[in-house]
C-alpha positions as CSV (number, residue, x, y, z in Angstrom):
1,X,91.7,4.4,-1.3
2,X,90.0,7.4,0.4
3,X,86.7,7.0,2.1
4,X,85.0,9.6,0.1
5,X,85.8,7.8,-3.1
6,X,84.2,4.6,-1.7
7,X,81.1,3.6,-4.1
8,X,80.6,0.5,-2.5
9,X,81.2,-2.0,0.5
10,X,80.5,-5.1,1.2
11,X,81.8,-7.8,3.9
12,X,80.6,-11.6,4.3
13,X,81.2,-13.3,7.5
14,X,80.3,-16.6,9.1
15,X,80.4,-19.9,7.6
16,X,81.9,-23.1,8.6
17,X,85.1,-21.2,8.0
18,X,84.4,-18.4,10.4
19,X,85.1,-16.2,7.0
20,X,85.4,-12.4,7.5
21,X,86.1,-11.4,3.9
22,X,85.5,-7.5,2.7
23,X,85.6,-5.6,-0.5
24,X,85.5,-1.7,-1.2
25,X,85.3,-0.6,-4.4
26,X,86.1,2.9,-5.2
27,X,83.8,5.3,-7.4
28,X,86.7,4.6,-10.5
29,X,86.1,0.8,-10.1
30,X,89.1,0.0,-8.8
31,X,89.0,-2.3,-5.3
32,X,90.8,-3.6,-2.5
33,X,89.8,-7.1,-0.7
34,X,90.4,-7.5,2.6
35,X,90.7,-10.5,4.6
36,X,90.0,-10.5,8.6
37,X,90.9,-6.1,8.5
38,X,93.5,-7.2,6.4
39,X,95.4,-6.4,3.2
40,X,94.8,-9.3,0.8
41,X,94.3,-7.9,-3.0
42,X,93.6,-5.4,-5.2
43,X,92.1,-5.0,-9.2
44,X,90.2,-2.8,-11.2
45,X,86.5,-3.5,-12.8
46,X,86.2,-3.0,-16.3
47,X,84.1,-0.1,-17.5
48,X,81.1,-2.5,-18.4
49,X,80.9,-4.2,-14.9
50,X,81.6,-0.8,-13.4
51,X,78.7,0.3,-14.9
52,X,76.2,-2.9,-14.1
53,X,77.2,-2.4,-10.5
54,X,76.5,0.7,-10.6
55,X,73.2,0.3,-12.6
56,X,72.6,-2.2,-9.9
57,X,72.4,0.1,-7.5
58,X,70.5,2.9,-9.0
59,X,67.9,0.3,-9.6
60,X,67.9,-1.6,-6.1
61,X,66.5,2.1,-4.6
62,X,69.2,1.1,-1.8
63,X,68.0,3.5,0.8
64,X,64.2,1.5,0.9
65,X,65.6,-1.9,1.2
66,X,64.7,-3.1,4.6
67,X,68.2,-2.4,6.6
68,X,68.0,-6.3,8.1
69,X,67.0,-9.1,6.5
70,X,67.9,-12.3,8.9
71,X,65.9,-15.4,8.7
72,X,64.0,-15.9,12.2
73,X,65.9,-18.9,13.5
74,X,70.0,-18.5,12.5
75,X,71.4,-20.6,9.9
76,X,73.8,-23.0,11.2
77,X,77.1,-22.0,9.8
78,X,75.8,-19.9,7.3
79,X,77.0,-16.7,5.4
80,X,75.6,-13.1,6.1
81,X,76.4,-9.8,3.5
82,X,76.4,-6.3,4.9
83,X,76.5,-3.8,2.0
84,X,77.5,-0.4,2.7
85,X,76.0,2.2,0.1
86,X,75.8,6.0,0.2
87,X,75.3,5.6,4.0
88,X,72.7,2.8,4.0
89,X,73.5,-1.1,5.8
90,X,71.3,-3.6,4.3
91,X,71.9,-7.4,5.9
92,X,71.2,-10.2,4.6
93,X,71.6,-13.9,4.8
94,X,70.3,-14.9,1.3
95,X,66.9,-16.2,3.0
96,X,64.7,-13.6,1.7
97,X,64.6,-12.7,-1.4
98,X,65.5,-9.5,-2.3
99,X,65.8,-8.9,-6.0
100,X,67.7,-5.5,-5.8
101,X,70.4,-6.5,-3.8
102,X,70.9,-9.8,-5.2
103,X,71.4,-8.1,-8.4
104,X,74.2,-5.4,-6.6
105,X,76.0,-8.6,-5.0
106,X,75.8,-10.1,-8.3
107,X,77.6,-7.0,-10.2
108,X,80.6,-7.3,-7.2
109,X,84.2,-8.0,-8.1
110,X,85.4,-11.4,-6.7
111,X,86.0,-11.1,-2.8
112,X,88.8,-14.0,-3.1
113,X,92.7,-12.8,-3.3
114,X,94.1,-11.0,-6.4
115,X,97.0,-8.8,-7.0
């Protein structure tokens, strides 16, 4: 996997758990999840998810999304997304809405192990 065949990255950390889970997806739909920097599975999107993700992020107009997007008082043990597209961070902890990207995490391959 070569940076300039990333499409997509996205990383969720925090939780209870102290959870530091990643997954970059490469322009062909094929991904690799990482665990804490580390090596933990791999898989391939079929062409149909491929495409929603990708549709997903044409539509979300990525590079206007407000780059963070923290509620005001932290969330005790709770989860934050950084997604990593065509050079743009957006951050989020799921408490404001933001229909684009919640439809681009939505189209993401599972973040959990696979080989």
């Amino acid at each position: 996997m070569r940076a300039d065949d990333l499409l997509v990255v996205v990383t969720v950390s925090g939780g209870i758990d102290g959870r530091h889970r990643s997954v970059l997806i490469d322009g062909d739909g094929s991904y690799a999840t990482l665990s804490r920097g580390e090596p933990e599975g791999k898989g391939r999107m079929k062409p149909a998810e491929l495409a929603a993700l990708r549709a997903a992020l044409a539509e979300s107009e990525f590079a206007t999304l407000p780059r963070v997007n923290l509620a005001e008082q932290p969330i005790p043990d709770g989860l934050t997304t950084a997604v990593v597209y065509q050079g743009h961070e957006v951050v989020t902890d799921g408490s404001k809405p933001l229909p684009g990207l919640d439809r681009v995490i939505a189209a993401l391959p599972p973040m959990e192990a696979r080989s």
